[in-house]
C-alpha atoms as one frame of an Amber mdcrd trajectory, in Angstrom:
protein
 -32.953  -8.306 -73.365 -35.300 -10.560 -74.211 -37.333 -10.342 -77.528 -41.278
 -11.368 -77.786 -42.670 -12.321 -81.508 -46.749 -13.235 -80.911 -48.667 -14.871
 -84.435 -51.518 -16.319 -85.168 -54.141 -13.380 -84.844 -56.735 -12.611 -87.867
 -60.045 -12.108 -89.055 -62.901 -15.064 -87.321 -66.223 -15.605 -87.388 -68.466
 -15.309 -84.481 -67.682 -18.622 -82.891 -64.734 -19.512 -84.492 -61.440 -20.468
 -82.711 -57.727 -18.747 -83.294 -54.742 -19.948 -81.516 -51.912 -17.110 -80.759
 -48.276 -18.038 -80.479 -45.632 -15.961 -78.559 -41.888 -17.292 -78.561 -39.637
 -16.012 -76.635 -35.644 -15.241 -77.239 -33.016 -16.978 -74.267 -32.078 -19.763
 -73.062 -34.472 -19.757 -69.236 -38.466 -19.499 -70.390 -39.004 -22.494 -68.251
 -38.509 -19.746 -65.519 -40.634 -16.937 -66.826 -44.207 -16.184 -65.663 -45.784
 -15.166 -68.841 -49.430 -13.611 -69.570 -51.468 -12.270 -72.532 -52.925  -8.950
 -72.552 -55.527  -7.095 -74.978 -55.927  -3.428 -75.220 -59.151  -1.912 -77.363
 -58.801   2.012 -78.501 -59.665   4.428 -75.995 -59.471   1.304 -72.779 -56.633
   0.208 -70.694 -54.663  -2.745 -71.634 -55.890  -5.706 -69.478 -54.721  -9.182
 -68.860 -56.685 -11.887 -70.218 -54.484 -15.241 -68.793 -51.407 -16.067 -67.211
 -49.273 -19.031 -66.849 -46.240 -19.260 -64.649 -43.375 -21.649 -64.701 -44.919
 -24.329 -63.172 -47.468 -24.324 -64.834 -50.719 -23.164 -62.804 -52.692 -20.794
 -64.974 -54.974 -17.802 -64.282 -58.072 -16.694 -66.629 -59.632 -13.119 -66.563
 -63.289 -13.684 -65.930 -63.983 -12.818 -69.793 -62.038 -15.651 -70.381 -62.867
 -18.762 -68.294 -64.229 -21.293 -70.429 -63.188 -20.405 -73.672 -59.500 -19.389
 -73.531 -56.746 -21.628 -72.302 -53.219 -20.059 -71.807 -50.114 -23.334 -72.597
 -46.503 -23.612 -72.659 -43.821 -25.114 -74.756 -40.921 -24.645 -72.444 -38.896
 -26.921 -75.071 -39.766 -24.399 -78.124 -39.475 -21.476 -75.920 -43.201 -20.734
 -76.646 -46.705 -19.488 -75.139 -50.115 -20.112 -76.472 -53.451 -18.969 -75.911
 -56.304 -21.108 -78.024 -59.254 -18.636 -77.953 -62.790 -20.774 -78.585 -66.305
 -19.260 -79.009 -64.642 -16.204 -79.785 -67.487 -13.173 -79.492 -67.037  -9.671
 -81.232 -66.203  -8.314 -78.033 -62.745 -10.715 -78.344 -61.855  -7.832 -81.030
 -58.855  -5.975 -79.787 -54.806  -5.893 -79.958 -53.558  -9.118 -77.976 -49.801
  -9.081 -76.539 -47.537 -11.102 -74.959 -45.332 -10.413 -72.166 -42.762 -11.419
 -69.666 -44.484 -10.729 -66.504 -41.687 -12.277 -64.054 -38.612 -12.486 -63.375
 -37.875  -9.005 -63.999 -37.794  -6.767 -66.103 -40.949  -7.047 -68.005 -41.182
  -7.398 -71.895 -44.274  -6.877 -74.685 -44.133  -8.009 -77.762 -45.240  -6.233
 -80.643 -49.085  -7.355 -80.595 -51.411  -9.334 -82.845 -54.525  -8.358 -84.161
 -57.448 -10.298 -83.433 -60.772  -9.307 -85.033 -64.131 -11.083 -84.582 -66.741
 -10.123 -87.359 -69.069 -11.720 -89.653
């Protein structure tokens, strides 16, 4: 089992930047393949970057740019720093343990874009 705890989401300006934190539980992340995902109500949850173990990342097309998807393999962590974040950045963001197998969320983190 292996447990997913994401931070760092909130309330931004049009523009502003947030930075969200997922750390992971056991002793292998520098193995995992790990990605954020947002979901909006009413749309399918969809994946916004991944990172695997070596380090190679990959951006949805919403994201390229603006977003960059990190690890902390010594701290067990992923980050995503979100810049030039637009209202349409508004939605539930999650972590989650794409590979090896089995996959994990965690819980989610709200991230809302408003002035």
């Amino acid at each position: 089992q292996v447990q997913l705890v994401e931070s760092g989401g909130g309330l931004v300006q049009p523009g502003g930047s947030l930075r969200l934190s997922c750390t992971a539980s056991g002793s292998i992340f520098s193995i995992y393949s790990m990605g954020w995902y947002r979901q909006t109500p009413g749309k399918q949850r969809e994946l916004v970057a991944s990172i695997i173990s070596g380090g190679t990342a990959n951006y949805a097309d919403s994201a390229k740019g603006r977003f960059t998807i990190s690890r902390d393999n010594a701290k067990n962590t992923v980050y995503l720093q979100m810049n030039n974040l637009k209202p349409e950045d508004t939605a539930v963001y999650y972590c989650r343990k794409i590979y090896p197998f089995p996959q994990y969320w965690g819980q989610g983190t709200q991230v809302t874009v408003s002035s």
